[in-house]
C-alpha positions as CSV (number, residue, x, y, z in Angstrom):
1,X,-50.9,-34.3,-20.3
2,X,-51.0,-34.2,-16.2
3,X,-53.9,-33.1,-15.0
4,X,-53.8,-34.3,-11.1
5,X,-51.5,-36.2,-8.8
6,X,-53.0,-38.0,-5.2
7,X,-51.4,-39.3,-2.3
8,X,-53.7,-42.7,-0.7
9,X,-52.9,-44.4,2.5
10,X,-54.0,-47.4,3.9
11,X,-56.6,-45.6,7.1
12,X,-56.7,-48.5,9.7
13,X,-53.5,-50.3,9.2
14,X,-55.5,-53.5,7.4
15,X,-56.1,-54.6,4.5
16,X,-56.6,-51.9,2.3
17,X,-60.0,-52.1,0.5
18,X,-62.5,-49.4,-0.8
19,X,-64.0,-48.9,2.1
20,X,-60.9,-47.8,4.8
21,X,-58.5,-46.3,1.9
22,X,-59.5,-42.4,1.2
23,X,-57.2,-40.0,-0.7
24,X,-55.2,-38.1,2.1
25,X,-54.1,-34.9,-0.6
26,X,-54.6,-34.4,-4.0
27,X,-53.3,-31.2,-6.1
28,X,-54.5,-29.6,-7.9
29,X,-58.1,-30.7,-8.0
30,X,-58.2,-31.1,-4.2
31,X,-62.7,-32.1,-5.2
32,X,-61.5,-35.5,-5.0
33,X,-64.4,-36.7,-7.7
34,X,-62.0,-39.5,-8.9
35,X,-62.8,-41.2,-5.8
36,X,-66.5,-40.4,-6.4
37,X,-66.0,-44.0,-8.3
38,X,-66.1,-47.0,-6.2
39,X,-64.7,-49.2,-8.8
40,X,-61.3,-46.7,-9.8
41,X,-60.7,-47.1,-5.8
42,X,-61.1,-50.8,-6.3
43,X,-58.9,-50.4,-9.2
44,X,-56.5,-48.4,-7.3
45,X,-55.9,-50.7,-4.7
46,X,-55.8,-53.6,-6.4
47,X,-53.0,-52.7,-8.6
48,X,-51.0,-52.3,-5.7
49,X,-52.2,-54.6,-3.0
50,X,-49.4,-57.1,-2.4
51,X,-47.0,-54.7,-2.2
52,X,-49.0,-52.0,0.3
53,X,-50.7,-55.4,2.8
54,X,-47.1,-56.3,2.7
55,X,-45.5,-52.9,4.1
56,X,-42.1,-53.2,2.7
57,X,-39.4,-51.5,4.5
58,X,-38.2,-48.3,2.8
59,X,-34.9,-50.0,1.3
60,X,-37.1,-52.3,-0.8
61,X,-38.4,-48.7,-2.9
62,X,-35.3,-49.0,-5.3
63,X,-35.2,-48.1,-9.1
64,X,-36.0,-51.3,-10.4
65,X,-38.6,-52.0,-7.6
66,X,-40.8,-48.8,-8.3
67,X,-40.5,-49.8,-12.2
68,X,-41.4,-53.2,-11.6
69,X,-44.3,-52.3,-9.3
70,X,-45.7,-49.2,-11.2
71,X,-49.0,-49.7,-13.1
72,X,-51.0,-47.6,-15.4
73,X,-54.8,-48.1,-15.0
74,X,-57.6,-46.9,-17.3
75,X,-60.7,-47.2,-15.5
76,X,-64.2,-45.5,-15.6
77,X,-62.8,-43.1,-18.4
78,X,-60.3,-42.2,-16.2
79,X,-56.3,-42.9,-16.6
80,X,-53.8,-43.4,-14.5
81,X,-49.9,-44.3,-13.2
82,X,-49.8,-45.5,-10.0
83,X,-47.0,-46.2,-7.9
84,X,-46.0,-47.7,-4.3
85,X,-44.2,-45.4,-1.7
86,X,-43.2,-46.9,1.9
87,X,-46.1,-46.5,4.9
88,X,-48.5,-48.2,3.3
89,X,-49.1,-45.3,0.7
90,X,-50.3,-45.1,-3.2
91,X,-49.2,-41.9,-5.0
92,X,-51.6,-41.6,-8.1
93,X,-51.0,-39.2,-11.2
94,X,-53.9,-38.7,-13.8
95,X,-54.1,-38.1,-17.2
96,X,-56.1,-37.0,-19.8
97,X,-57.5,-40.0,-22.5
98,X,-54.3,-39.4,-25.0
99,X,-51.7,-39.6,-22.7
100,X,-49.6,-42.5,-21.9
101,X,-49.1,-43.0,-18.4
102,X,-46.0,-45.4,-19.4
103,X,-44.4,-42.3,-20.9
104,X,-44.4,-40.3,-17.8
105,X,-42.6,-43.5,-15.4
106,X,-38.8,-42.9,-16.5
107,X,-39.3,-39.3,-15.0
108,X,-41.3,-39.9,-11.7
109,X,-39.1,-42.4,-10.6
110,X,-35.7,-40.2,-11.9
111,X,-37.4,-37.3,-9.7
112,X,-37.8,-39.8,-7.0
113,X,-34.4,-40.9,-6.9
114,X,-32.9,-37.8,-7.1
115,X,-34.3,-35.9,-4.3
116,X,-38.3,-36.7,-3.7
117,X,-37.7,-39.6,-1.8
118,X,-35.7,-38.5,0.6
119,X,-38.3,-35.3,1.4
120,X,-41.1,-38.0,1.5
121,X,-39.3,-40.2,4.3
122,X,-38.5,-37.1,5.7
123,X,-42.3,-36.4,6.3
124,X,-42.3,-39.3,8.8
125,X,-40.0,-38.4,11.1
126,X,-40.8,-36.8,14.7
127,X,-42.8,-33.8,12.8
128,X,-46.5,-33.5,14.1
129,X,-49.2,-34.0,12.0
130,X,-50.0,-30.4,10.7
131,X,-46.5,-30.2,9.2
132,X,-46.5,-33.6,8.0
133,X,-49.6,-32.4,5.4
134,X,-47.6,-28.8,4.8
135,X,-44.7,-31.1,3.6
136,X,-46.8,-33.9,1.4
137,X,-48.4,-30.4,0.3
138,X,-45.1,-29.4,-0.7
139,X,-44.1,-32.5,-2.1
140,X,-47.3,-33.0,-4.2
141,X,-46.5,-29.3,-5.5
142,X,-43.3,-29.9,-6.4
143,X,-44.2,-33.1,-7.9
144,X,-46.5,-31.7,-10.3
145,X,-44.2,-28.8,-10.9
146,X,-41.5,-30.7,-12.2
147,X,-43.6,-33.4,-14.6
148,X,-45.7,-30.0,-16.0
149,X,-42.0,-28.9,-16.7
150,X,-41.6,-32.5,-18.3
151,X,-44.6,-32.0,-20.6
152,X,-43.2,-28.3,-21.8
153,X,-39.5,-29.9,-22.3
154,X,-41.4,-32.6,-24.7
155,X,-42.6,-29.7,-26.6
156,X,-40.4,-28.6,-29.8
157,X,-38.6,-25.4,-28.9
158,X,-37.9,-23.0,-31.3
159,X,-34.4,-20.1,-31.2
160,X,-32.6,-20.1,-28.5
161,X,-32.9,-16.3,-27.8
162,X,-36.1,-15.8,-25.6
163,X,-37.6,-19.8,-26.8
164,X,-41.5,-20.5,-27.8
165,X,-42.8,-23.4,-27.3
166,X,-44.5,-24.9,-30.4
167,X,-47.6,-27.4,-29.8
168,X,-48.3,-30.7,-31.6
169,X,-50.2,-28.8,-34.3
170,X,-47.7,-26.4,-34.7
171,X,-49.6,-23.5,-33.0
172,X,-46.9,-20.7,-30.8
173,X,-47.3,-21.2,-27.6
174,X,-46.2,-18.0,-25.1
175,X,-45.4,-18.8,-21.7
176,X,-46.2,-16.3,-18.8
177,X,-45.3,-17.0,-15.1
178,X,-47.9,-15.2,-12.7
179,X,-46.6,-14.4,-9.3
180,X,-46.9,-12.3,-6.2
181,X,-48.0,-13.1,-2.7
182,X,-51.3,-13.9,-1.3
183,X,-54.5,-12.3,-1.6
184,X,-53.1,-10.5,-4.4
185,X,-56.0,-11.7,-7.0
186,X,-53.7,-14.0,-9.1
187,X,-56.3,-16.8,-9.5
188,X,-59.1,-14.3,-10.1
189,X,-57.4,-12.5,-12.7
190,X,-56.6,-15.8,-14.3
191,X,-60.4,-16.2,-14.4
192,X,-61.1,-13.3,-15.8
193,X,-58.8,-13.3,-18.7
194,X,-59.5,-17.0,-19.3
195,X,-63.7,-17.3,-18.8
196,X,-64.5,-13.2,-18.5
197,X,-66.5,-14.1,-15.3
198,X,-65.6,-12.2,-11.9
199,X,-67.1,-13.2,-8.9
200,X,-66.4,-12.1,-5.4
201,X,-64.4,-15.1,-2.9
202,X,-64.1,-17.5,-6.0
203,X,-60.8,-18.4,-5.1
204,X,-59.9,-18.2,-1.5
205,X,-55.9,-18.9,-1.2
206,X,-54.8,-22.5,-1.3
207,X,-51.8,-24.3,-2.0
208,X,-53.1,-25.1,-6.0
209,X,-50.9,-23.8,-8.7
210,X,-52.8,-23.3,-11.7
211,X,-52.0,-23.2,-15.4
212,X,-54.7,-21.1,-17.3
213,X,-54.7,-21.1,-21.3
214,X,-55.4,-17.1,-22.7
215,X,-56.2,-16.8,-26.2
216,X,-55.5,-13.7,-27.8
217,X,-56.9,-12.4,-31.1
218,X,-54.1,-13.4,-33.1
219,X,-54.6,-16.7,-32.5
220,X,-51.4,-16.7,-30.1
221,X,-52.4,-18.7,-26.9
222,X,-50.6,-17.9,-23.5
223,X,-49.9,-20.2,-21.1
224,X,-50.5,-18.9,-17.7
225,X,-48.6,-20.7,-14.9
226,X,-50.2,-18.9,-11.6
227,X,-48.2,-19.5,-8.7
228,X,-49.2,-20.6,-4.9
229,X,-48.8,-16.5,-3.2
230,X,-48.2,-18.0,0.3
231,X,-44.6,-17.8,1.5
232,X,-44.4,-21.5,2.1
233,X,-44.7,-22.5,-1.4
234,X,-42.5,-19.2,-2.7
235,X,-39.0,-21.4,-2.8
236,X,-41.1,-23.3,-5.7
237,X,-41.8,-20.1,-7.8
238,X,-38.1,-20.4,-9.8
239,X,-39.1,-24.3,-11.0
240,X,-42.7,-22.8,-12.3
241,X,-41.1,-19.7,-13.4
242,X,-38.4,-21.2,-15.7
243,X,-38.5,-21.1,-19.5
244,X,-40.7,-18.2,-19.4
245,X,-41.5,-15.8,-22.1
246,X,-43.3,-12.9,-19.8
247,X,-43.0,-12.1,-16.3
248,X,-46.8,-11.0,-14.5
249,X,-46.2,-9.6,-11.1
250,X,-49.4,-8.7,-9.4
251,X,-50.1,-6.3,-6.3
252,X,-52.7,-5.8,-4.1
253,X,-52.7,-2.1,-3.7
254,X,-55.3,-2.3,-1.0
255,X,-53.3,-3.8,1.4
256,X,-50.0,-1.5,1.9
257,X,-48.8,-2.7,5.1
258,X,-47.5,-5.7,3.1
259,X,-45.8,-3.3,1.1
260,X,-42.3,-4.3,2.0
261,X,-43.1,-8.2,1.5
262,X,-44.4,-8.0,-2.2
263,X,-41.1,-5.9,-2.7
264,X,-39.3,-8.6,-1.1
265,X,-40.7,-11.8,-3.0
266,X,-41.1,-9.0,-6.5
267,X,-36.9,-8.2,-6.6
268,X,-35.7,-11.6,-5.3
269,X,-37.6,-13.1,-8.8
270,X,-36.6,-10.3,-11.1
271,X,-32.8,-10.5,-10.0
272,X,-32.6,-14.5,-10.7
273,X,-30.2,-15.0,-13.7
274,X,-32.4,-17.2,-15.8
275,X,-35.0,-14.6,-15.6
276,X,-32.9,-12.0,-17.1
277,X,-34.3,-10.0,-19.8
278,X,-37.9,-11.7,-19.9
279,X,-40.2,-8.6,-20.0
280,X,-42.0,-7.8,-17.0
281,X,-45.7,-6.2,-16.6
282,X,-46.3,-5.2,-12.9
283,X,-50.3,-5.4,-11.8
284,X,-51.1,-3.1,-9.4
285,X,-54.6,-4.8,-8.5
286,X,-57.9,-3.7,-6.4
287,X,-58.0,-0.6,-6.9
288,X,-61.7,-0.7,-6.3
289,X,-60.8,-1.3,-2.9
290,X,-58.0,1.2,-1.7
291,X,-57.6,4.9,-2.1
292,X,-55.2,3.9,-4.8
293,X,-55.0,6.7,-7.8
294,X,-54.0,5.2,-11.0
295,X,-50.7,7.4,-10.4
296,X,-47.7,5.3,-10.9
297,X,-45.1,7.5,-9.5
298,X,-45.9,6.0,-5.7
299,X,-45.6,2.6,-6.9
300,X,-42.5,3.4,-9.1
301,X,-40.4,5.0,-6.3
302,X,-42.0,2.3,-3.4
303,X,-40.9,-0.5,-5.3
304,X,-37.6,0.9,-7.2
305,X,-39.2,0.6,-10.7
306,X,-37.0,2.6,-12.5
307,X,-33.6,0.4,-11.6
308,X,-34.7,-2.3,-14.3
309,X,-32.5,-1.8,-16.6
310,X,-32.0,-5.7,-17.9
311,X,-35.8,-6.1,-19.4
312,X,-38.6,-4.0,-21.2
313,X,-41.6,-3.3,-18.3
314,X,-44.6,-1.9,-18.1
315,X,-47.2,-0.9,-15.1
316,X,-50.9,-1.1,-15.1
317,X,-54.1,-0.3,-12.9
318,X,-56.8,-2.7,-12.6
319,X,-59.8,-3.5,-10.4
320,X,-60.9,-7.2,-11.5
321,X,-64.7,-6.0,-10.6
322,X,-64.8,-3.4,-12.5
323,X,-63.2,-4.7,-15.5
324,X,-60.5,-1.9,-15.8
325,X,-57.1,-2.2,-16.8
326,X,-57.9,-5.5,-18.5
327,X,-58.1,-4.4,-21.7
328,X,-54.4,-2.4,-21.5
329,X,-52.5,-5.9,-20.1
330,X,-54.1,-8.2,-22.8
331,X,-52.4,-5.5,-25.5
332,X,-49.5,-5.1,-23.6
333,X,-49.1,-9.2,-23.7
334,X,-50.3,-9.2,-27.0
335,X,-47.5,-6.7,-28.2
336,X,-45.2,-8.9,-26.3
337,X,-46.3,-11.9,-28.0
338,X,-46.2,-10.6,-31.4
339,X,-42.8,-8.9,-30.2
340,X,-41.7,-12.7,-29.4
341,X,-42.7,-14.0,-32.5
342,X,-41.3,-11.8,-34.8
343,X,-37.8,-12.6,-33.1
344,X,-38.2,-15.8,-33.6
345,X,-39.0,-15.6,-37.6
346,X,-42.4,-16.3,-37.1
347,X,-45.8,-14.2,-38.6
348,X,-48.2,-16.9,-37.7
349,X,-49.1,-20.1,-36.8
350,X,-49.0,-21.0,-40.5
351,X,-45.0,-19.9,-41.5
352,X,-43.9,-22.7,-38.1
């Protein structure tokens, strides 16, 4: 599976070598401890050296010149596919041990030719050099977006009504797309539910989009896909949300002013066609931190609750500190789950 994806350049305009090429972005892991490695750097370059020293123009970066140039590496227990873009630049995806990087090559360079490219080249035109990052950001987001998308689409799917994904040993696997805007305690909560730890500033906002494995009782697992909050990132939010199972909007009731935004980004999700009749919890969050009574009849009327009519909801209270309303959303997604399941003719992993 895809764990990380990297963007290299060439620092100086020379010969690349291990001491003047650097990742410029990585995403999700933005650590950068691949490159803790002198020899994977080595590696790296070296698998793509003639064709980065010689700066092909951007019409050489055809179909059949990204296959014939692409290269998967396994070096220093590490695994990679690594491909040429124009500028002088190496994009890098990594893989756990049992992955094929071959297997993933048809797709990058499909997702290349069909629209990646373009927004890439796009980057270097007369754009200064803060939005040039924002849009490799964006590009390395939607990047790993689509090929996570790749790995869930190689999964074996099972009715058509309301689909679970089924792993390679045949265990149900319920998606649930987290969303809501930023600073509203996504990641945290993710934490939480996934490790039971809670720590203030873990997470500060960043562009990372996360996917966090839940595993209930039943021996159901969720997979959590928690979205970038920040607006730049929210056009993104359909690709992650897509093939869903459950729908977790989160709100940070501390911070009312923004209000009228969550509503915003909340309805223009909910009303989306392929979203229609995915059940929907709404997390009202930090309620350690905001004269916010666990009343839901201000929250129901502020953000028009009561018109969803298309999907089964629910509303709950939690402060991530202090543990509360934890305990309610894992049964609620648990109910859901089994709920899902039982649609789809299955008791438990063993009747797949």
């Amino acid at each position: 599976m895809l764990e990380n994806i990297f963007l290299m350049e060439d620092n100086n305009g020379n010969e690349m070598d291990s001491s003047n090429c650097n990742t410029y972005l990585a995403y999700p892991d933005e650590n950068d401890t691949l490159f803790d490695s002198k020899e994977i750097v080595q590696q790296i370059i070296m698998s793509q050296k003639n064709v980065v020293e010689k700066n092909y123009p951007t019409e050489h970066f055809t179909e059949d010149f990204l296959h014939a140039n692409s290269k998967a590496i396994q070096v220093d227990g590490v695994n990679l596919l690594i491909i040429p873009l124009p500028y002088q630049y190496i994009l890098g995806l990594v893989f756990d041990l049992e992955t094929n990087p071959y297997d993933y090559r048809n797709e990058l360079i499909r997702l290349f030719q069909e629209y990646l490219m373009q927004s890439y080249l796009d980057t270097f035109d007369n754009i200064n050099k803060t939005d040039k990052i924002k849009n490799k950001s964006n590009l390395l987001l939607t990047l790993f977006i689509d090929l996570r998308k790749y790995d869930d689409e190689s999964l074996v799917f099972l009715k058509e009504i309301n689909k679970v994904m089924i792993d390679s040993n045949n265990n149900p696997l319920v998606k649930v797309f987290v969303y809501g805007i930023d600073f509203a305690g996504k990641s945290s909560l993710m934490r939480l539910l996934s490790t039971g730890k809670f720590d203030f500033d873990y997470f500060q906002p960043t562009k990372k989009f996360r996917i966090t494995n839940v595993k209930l009782d039943s021996g159901v697992k969720l997979i959590c896909w928690d979205m970038p909050g920040q607006k730049i990132f929210r056009s993104d939010w359909l690709r992650g949300a897509q093939a869903s199972n459950l729908l977790l909007f989160v709100l940070d009731c501390a911070d009312p002013e923004r209000f009228s935004e969550s509503k915003e980004e909340f309805w223009n999700m909910l009303n989306l066609y392929e979203l229609k009749s995915i059940p929907l919890l709404f997390l009202v969050n930090k309620t350690d931190l905001a004269d916010c009574k666990e009343n839901p009849k201000p929250i129901i009327e502020k953000f028009n609750l009561n018109e969803i009519r298309d999907r089964d909801w629910h509303i709950v209270f939690s402060s991530l500190p202090k543990n509360t309303g934890i305990s309610e959303l894992i049964e609620w997604m648990g109910n859901q789950a089994d709920n899902l399941l039982l649609i789809n003719g299955i008791k438990n992993s063993e009747d797949i």
